[in-house]
ZADO-1210 file (C-alpha; in nm, 4 decimals, padded with zeros to 6 digits):
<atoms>
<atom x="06.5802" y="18.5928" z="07.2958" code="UNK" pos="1"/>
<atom x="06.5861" y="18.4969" z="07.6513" code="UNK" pos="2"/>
<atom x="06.6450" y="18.7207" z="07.9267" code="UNK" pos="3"/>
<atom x="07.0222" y="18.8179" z="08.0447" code="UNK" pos="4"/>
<atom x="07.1181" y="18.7749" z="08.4107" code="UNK" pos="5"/>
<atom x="07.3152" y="19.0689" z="08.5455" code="UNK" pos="6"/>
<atom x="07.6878" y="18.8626" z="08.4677" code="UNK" pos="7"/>
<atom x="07.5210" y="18.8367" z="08.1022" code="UNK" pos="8"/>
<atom x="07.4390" y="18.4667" z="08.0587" code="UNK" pos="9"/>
<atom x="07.0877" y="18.4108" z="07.9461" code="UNK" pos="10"/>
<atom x="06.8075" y="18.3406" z="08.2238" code="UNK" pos="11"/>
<atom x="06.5244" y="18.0546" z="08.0727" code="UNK" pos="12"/>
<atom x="06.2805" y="17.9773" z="08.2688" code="UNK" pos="13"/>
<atom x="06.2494" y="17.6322" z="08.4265" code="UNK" pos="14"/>
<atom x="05.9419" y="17.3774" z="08.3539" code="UNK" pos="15"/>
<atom x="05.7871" y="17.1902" z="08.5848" code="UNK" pos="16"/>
<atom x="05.6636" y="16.8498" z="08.5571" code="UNK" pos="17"/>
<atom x="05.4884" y="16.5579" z="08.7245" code="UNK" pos="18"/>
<atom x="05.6799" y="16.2686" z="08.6874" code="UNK" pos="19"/>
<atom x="05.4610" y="15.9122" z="08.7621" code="UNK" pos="20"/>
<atom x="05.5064" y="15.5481" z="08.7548" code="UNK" pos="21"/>
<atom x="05.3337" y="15.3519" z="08.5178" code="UNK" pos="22"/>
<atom x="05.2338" y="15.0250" z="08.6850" code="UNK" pos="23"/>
<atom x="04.9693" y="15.0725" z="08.9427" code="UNK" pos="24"/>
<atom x="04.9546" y="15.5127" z="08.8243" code="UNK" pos="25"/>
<atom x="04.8625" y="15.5422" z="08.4859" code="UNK" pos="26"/>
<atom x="04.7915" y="15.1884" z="08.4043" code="UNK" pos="27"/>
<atom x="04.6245" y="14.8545" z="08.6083" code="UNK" pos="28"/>
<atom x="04.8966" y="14.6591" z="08.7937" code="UNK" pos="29"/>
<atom x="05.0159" y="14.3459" z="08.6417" code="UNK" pos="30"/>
<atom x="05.2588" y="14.1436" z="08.7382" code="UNK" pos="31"/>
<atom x="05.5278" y="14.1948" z="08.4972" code="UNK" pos="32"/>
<atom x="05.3376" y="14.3647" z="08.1920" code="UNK" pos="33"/>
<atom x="05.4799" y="14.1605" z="07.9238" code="UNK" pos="34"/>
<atom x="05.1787" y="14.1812" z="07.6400" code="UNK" pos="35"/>
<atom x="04.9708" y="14.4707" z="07.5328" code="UNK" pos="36"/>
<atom x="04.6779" y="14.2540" z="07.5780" code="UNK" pos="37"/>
<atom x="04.7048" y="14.2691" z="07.9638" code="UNK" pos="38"/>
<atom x="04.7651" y="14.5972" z="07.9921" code="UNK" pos="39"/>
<atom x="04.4605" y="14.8916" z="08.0883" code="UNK" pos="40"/>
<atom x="04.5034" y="15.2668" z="08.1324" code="UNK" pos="41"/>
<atom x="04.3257" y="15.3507" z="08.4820" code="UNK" pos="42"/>
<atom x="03.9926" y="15.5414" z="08.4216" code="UNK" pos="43"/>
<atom x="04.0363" y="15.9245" z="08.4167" code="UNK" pos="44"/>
<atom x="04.4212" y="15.8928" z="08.3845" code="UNK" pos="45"/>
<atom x="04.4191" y="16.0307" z="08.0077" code="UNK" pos="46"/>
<atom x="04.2023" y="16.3731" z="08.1092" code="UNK" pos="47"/>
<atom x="04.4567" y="16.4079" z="08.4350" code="UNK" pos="48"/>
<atom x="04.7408" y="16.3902" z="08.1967" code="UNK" pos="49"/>
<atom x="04.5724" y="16.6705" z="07.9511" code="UNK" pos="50"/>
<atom x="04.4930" y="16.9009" z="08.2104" code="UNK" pos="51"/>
<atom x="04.8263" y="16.8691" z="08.3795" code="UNK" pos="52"/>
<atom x="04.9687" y="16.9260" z="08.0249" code="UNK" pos="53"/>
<atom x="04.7169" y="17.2636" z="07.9468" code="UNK" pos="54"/>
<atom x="04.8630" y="17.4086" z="08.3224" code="UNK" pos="55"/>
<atom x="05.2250" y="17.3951" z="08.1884" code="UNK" pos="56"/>
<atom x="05.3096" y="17.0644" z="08.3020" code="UNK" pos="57"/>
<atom x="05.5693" y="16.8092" z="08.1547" code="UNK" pos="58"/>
<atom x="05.4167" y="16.4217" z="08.1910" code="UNK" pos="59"/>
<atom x="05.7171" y="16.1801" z="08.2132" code="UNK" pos="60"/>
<atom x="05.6865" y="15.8361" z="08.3033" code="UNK" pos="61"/>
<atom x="05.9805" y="15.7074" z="08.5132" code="UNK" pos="62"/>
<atom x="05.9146" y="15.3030" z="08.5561" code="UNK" pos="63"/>
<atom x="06.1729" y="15.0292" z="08.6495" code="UNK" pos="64"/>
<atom x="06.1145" y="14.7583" z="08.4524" code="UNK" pos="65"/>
<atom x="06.2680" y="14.4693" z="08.5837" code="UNK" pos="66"/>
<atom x="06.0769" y="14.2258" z="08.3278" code="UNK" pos="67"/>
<atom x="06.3305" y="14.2916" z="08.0768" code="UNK" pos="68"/>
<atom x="06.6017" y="14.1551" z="08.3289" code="UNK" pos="69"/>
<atom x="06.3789" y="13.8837" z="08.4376" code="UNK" pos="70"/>
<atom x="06.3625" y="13.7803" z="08.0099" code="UNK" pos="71"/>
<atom x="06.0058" y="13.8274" z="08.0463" code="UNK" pos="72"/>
<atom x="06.0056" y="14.1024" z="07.7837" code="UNK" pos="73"/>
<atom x="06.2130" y="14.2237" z="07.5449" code="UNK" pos="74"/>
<atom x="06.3562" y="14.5760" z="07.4640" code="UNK" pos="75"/>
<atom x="06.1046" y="14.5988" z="07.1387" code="UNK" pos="76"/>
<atom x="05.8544" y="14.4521" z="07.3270" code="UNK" pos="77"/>
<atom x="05.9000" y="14.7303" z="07.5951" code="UNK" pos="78"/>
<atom x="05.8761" y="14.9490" z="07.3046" code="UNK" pos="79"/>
<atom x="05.5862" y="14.8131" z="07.1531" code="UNK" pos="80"/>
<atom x="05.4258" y="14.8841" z="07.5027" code="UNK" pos="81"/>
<atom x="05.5193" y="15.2060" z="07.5714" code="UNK" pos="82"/>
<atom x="05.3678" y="15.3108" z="07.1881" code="UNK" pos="83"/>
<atom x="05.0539" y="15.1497" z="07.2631" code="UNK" pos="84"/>
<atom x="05.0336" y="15.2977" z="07.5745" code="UNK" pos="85"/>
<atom x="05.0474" y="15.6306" z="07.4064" code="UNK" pos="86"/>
<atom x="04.8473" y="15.5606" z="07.1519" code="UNK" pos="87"/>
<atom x="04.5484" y="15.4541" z="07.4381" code="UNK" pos="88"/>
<atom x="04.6002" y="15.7974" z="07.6165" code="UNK" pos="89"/>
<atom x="04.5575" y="16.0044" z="07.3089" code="UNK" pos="90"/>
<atom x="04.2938" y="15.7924" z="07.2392" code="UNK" pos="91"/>
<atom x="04.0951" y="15.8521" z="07.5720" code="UNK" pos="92"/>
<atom x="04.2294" y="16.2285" z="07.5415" code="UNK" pos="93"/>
<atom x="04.4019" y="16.3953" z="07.2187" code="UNK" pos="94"/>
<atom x="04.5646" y="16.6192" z="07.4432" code="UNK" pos="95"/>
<atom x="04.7099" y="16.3427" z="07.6941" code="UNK" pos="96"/>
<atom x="05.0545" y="16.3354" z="07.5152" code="UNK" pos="97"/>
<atom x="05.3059" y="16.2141" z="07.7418" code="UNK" pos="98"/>
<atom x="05.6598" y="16.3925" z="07.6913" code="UNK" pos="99"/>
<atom x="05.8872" y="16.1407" z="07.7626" code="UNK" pos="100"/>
<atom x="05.8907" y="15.7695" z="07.8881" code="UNK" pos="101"/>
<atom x="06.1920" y="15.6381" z="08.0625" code="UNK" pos="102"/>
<atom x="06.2387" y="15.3187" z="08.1448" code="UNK" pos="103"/>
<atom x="06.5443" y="15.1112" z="08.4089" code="UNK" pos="104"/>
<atom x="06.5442" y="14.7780" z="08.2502" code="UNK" pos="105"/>
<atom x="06.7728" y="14.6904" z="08.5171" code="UNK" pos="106"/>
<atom x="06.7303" y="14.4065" z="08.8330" code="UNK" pos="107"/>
<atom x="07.0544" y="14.3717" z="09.0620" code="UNK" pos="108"/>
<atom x="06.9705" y="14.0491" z="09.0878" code="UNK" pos="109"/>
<atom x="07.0531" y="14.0137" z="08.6960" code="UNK" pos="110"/>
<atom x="07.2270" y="14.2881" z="08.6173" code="UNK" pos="111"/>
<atom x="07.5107" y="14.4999" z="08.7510" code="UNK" pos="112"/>
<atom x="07.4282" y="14.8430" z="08.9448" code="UNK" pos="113"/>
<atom x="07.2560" y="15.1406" z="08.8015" code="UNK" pos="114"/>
<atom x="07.1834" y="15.4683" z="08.8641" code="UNK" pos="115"/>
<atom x="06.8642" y="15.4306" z="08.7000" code="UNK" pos="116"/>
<atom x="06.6593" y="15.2010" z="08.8987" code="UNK" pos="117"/>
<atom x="06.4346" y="15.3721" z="09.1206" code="UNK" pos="118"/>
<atom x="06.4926" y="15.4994" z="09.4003" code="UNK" pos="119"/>
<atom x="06.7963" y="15.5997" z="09.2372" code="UNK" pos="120"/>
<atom x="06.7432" y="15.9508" z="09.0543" code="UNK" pos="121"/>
<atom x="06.9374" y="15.8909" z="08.7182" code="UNK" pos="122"/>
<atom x="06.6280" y="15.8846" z="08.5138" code="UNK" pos="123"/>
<atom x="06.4455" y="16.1844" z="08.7004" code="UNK" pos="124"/>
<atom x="06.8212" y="16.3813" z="08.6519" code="UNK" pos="125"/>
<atom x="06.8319" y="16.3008" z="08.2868" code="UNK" pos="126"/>
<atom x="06.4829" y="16.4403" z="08.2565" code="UNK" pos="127"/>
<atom x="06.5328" y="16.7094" z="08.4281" code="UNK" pos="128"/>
<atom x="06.8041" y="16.8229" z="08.1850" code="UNK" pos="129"/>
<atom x="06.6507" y="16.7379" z="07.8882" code="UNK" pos="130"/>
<atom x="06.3418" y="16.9189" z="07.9522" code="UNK" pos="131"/>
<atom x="06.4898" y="17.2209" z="08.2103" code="UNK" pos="132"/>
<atom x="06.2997" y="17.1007" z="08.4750" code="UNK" pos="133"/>
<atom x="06.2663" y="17.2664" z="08.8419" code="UNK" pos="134"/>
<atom x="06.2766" y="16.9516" z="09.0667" code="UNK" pos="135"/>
<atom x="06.1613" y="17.1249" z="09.3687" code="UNK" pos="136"/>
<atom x="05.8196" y="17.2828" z="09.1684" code="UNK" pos="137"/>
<atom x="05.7895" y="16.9691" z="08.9955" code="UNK" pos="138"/>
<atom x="05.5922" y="16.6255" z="09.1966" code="UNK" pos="139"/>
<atom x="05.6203" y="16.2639" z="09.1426" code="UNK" pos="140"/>
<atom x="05.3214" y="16.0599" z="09.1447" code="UNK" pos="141"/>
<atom x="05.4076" y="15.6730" z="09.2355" code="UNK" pos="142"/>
<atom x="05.2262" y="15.3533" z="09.4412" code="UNK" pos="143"/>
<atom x="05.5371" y="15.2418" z="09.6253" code="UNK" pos="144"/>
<atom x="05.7852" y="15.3546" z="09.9123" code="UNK" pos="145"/>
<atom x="06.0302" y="15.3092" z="09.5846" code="UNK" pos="146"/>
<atom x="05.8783" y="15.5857" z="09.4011" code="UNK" pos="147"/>
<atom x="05.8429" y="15.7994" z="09.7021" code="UNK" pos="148"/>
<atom x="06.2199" y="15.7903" z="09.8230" code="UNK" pos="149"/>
<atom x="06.2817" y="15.8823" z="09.4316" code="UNK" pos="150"/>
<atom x="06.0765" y="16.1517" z="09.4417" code="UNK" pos="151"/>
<atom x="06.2207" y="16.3038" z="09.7769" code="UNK" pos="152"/>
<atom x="06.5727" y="16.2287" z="09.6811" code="UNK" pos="153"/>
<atom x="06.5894" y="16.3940" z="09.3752" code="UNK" pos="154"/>
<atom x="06.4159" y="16.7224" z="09.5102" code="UNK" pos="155"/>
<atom x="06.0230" y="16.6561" z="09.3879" code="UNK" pos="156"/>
<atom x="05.6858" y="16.6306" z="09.6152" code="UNK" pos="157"/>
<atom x="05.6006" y="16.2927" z="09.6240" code="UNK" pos="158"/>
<atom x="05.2473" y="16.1812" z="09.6254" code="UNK" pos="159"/>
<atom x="05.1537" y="15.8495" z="09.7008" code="UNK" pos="160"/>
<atom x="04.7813" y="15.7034" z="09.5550" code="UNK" pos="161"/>
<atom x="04.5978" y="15.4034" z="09.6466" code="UNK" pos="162"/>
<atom x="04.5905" y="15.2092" z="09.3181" code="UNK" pos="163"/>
<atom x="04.8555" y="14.9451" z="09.2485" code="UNK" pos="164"/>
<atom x="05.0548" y="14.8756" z="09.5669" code="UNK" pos="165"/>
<atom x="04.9291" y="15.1587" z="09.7447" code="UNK" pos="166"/>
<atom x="05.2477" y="15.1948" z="09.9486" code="UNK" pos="167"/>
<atom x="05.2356" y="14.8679" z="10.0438" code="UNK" pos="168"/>
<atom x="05.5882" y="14.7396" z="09.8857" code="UNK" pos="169"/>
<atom x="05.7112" y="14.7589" z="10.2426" code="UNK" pos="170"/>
<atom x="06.0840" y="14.8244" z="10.0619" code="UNK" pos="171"/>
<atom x="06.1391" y="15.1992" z="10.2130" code="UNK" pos="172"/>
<atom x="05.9914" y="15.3819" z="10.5389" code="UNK" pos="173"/>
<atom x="05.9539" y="15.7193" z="10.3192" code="UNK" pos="174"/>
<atom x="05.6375" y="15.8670" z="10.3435" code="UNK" pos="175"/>
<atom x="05.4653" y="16.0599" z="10.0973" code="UNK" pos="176"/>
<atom x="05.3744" y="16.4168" z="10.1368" code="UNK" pos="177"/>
<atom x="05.0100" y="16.3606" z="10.0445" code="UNK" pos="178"/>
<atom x="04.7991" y="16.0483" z="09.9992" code="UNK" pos="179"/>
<atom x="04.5181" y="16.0202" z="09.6754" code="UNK" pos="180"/>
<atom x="04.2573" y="15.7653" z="09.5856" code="UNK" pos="181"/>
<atom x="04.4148" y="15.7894" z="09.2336" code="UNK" pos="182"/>
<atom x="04.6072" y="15.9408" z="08.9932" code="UNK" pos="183"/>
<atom x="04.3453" y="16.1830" z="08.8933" code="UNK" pos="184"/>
<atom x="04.2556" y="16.3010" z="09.1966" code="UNK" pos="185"/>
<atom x="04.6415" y="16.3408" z="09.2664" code="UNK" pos="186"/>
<atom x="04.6362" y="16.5579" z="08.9655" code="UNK" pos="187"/>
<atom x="04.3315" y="16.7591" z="09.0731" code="UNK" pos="188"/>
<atom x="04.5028" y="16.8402" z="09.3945" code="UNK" pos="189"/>
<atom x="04.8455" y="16.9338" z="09.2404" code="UNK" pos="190"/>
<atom x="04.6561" y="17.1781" z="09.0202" code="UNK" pos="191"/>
<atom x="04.4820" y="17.3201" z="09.2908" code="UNK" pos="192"/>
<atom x="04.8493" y="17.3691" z="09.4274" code="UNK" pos="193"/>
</atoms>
C-alpha cells in the first residue's frame, strides 16, 4: 500500500523518463521513413536504452510524423514500423524495451491543429499521466530546435545530439541545455546526472 500524505490521500512516487525522437535519435534520418527497409537503429542506441531502463528510467518515443499527413505512409504502416523498430532494439539488446511510442500524425498544412505535434506538449502530457512521470527529473533527447522547445515547455531537460539534424532545423531559437555526439553518449551523461 502506498504511503499516506498527512490529509490522508496516498503519496506514489513519480518515475522519471527520457523521452527521445526517433528520426535522427534512435534511428538514421530518412526523409519520411515510409518502409522498414530504409530504416536503421543508430549504433549503441539499443544498450543506451537498456541501461537507461536498469537506472529506473521510462523510454518513450515522442515523434511527429508528418508522412502520414503527407499520404506517404499509412496508419498500419506506421504501425508496422514502430513493431519492427522494437523488435530491432530487443534484438541489439533484450533489455532495450521501449515503454511507449507516441506518434502526431498530424501536418497543419493537411490537417487541422493539434496539441500533439511537437513542440506542442500533448503527447509528453499524456505520457506523463499514463506512466506518473516527474517532468522536471525526467529529459528529452531530440535533433531539432522542435524537440528542444518541447522538451523545455513541458518542464523536461532537453538535450540536443549531433545525429540527424543536429539542431539545424532552424524552426525555433531554443537552445538545449547540453549538446552530445549521440544518443548514447547523451544517455551516458544523463546517468552520470
Amino acid at each position: 500500500m502506498p504511503p499516506r500524505e498527512k490529509n490522508g490521500t496516498s503519496k506514489t512516487r513519480k518515475n522519471r523518463a527520457v523521452f527521445m525522437d526517433r528520426d535522427g535519435v534512435i534511428v538514421k534520418e530518412v526523409n519520411y521513413l515510409a518502409r522498414v527497409e530504409d530504416m536503421t537503429v543508430i549504433a549503441g542506441v539499443a544498450d543506451a536504452i537498456a541501461k537507461l531502463r536498469e537506472a529506473g528510467f521510462k523510454a518513450i518515443i515522442i515523434s511527429n510524423q508528418s508522412a502520414v499527413a503527407r499520404g506517404l505512409l499509412s496508419l498500419s504502416g506506421l504501425k508496422e514500423i514502430t513493431r519492427v523498430l522494437r523488435a530491432r532494439l530487443l534484438d541489439q539488446n533484450p533489455r532495450a524495451r521501449l515503454d511507449a511510442v507516441y506518434y502526431c500524425p498530424h501536418h497543419p498544412d493537411f490537417d487541422k491543429s493539434c496539441d500533439c505535434r511537437k513542440p506542442e506538449t500533448g503527447l509528453i502530457l499524456k505520457a506523463q499521466k499514463k506512466f506518473n512521470i516527474d517532468l522536471k527529473s525526467s529529459y528529452f533527447v531530440g535533433d531539432s530546435s522542435v524537440d528542444i522547445l518541447a522538451a523545455r515547455r513541458s518542464g523536461c531537460v532537453p538535450l540536443l545530439v549531433k545525429t540527424g539534424k543536429a539542431g539545424k532545423d532552424g524552426l525555433y531559437l531554443e537552445k538545449p541545455r547540453k549538446i552530445f555526439k549521440s544518443f548514447p553518449t547523451a544517455a551516458g551523461w544523463i546517468l552520470r546526472q
